[in-house]
N, C-alpha and C positions, 0 to 999 in steps of 0.2 A: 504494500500500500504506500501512495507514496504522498510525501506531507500536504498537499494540498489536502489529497483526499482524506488523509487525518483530521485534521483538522475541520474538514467540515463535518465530519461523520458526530466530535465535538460537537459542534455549532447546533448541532439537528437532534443530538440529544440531549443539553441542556437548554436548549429552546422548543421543544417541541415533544413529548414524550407519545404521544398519540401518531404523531409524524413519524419518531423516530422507529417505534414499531412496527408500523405500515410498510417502511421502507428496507426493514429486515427481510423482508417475503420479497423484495425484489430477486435478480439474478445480480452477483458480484456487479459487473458493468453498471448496469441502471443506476444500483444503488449509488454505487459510486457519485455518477452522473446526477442523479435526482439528489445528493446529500450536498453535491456542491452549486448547483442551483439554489436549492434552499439555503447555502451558506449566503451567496450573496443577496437573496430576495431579506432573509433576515436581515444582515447589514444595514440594506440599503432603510428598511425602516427605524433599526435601533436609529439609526444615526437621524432620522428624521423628528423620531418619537421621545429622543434621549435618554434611551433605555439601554440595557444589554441583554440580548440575547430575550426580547420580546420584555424583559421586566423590569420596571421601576419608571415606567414612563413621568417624565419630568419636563415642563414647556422650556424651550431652546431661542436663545435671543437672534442667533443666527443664523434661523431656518432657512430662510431664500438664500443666502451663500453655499449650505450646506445643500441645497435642492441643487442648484448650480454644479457647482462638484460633481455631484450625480450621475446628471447627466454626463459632462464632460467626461470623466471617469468610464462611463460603460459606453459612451462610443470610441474612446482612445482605442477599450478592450477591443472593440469589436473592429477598429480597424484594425488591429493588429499590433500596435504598440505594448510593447513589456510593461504589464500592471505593478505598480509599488504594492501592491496592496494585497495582500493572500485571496483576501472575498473575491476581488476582481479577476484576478489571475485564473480564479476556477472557473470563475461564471464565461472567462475566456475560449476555456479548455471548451466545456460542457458545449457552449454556443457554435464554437468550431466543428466538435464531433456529431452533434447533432442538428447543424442547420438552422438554426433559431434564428427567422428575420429580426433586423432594428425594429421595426417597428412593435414589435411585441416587448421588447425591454424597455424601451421609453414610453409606451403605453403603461408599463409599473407603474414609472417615472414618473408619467403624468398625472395617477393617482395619487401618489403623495403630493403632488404640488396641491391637489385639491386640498391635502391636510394643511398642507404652509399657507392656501390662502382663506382657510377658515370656512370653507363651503358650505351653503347648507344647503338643503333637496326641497323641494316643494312637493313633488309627487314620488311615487315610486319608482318610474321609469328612470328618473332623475337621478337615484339614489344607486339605478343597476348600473348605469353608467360608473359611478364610483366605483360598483364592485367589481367592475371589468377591470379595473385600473387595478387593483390592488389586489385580487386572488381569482375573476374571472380567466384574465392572460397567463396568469400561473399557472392555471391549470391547463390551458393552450399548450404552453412553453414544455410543461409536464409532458401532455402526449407526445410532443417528439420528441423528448428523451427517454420514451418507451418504444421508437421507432416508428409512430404517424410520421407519416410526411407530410410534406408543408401545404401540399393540396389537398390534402384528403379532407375537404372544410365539412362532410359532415361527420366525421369522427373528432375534429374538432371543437362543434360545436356543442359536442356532449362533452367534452371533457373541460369547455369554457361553464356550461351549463353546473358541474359539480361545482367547478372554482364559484360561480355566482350562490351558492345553495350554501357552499360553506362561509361565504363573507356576512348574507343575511342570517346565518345563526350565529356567527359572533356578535351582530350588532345586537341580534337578539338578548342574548347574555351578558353582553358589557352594557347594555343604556345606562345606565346608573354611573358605572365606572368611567364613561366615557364623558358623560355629561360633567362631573366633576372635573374633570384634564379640559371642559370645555368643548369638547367633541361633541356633535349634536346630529347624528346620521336620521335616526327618524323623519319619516316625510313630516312638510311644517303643514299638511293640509292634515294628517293625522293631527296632531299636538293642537292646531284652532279646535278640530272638531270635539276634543276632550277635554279642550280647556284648559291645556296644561299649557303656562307661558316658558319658552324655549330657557329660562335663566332659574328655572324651578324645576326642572326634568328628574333631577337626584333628591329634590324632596321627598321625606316619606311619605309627605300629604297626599303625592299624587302616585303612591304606588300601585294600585288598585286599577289608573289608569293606563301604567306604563305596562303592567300585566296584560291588558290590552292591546298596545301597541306590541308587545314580543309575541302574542299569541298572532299577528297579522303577520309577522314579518315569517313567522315558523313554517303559516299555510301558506307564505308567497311561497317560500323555500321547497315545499314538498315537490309542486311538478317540475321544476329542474333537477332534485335529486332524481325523478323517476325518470326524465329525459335522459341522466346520466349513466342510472344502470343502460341503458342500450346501445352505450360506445364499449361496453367491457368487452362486445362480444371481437370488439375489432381490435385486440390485445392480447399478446402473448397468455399463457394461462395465469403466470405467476405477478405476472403487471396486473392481468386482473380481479387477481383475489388481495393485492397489496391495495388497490383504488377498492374495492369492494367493501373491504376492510376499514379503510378510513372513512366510505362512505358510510358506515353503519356508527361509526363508535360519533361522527362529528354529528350525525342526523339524530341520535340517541341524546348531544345534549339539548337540539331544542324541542325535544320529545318532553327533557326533563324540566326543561325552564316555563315551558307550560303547564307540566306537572304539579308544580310548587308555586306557581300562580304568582302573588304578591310577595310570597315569601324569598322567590328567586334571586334577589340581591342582599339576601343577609348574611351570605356567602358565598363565594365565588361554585356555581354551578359545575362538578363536574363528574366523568364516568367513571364509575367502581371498577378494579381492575379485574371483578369475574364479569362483570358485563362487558370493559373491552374485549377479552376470551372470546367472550361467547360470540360476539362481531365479529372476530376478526376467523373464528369455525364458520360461522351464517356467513361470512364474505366468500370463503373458499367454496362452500355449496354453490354460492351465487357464480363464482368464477366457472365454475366444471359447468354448471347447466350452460353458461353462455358460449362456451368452447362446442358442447356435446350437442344441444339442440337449438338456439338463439341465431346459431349461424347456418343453421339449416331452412329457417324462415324469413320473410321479409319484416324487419325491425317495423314499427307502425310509425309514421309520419311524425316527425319532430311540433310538439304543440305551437299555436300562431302566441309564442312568446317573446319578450324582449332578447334581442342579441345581436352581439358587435360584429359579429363575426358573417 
């Protein structure tokens, strides 16, 4: 192994324990590949979010320089210039072996500038837009480094389709958290209609309301998770039961943060380690049936939903 991919394998396991499981069920290669992708996708947001390694997020005075860098930085990579930087250097590697247009990495990029300029959503569609930025593309970026090619846009757009399902259950289970650091992703045509004013979102007063809002964001979330089981079937088996896998244990938590209603932010919402097992068994059934008979049929038509792709 060699120190890049050390280090990211690092990076994916103290940033992500749910990720970093997922990505043990890859083949050597993928992993490799997909641990130093997420070394730089992590990066690029600690450094936005002023955190490490996804935690302690803290406001940054010199967001717009540091959005700048960024950029600059991951197109250097991408032209080919020698990265100072270990994150870059992978995200180099990963980009090279696997084809990953510019436009899909500054497409990240341009998700976080929505964090640097404070953005807020009015409607939904509004808000998918942001999650393309910041984990729909990811998961774009993901399929070819499980070996989609860069045409195959409707196997990419199941695999944009997961990235969009898992960004709306984060926001589902951070509003609170989020709203505090000033983060305000909820649609603002949700928040008039509840009543809740945008600078009281982390109030307890309006937990009851916000319970409301994550239960909306969980059922937007549902039909892009089901849109995404029908890219597995266009995946190696072991790619598919790693994504299957993740798609069960992330969909599990805004199963649970509807579960626990108003109680969902009196602590940080998360999966018990016999119900990731049990996901991550229920992913490999999912993978074998989509290998054994999924690709023996015509998948059913991608629903008339939001996507960038």
């Amino acid at each position: 192994m060699s120190d890049l991919e050390a280090q990211s394998r690092e990076a994916i396991q103290k940033g992500s324990k749910s990720f970093a499981a997922a990505a043990a069920l890859f083949d050597p290669e993928t992993r490799a590949d997909a641990e130093m992708l997420y070394a730089w996708c992590r990066h690029c947001d600690d450094v936005i979010d002023g955190q490490t390694l996804g935690h302690g997020m803290s406001p940054v005075e010199d967001a717009p320089a540091r959005l700048a860098a960024l950029y600059a930085q991951t197109r250097a990579a991408l032209a080919g210039e020698p990265p100072s930087d270990p994150q870059f250097a992978a995200f180099q590697t990963v980009a090279r072996r696997r084809q990953i247009p510019e436009r899909y990495a500054l497409d990240m990029i341009d998700g976080f500038a929505m964090d640097v300029e404070g953005r807020r959503y009015q409607t939904l569609d509004e808000l998918l837009d942001y999650c393309w930025g910041v984990a729909g593309v990811v998961g774009t970026m993901m399929a070819l480094v499980m070996g989609t090619k860069p045409d195959a846009l409707s196997t990419l757009r199941r695999a944009q389709d997961l990235g969009l399902a898992f960004q709306l259950t984060n926001i589902a289970r951070d509003i609170v958290e989020d709203a505090r650091n000033d983060r305000i992703y909820v649609p603002r045509a949700w928040l008039a209609e509840l009543g809740i004013p945008e600078t009281a979102v982390a109030d307890p007063a309006h937990r009851a309301a916000v319970a409301v809002m994550a239960r909306r964001l969980v059922d937007a979330a549902e039909p892009y998770y089901a849109s995404a089981r029908w890219g597995l079937r266009d995946l190696p088996v072991r790619c598919a039961w790693a994504i299957a896998a993740a798609r069960g244990v992330y969909r599990q938590i805004g199963l649970d943060v509807v579960k626990v209603g108003d109680k969902a932010w009196d602590e940080r919402v998360v999966v018990s380690g016999r119900m990731k097992a049990w996901r991550a068994l229920e992913g490999g059934v999912i993978a074998l049936r989509s290998a054994l008979l999924d690709r023996l049929i015509q998948p059913p038509a991608r629903p008339d939903m939001w996507s960038k792709i």
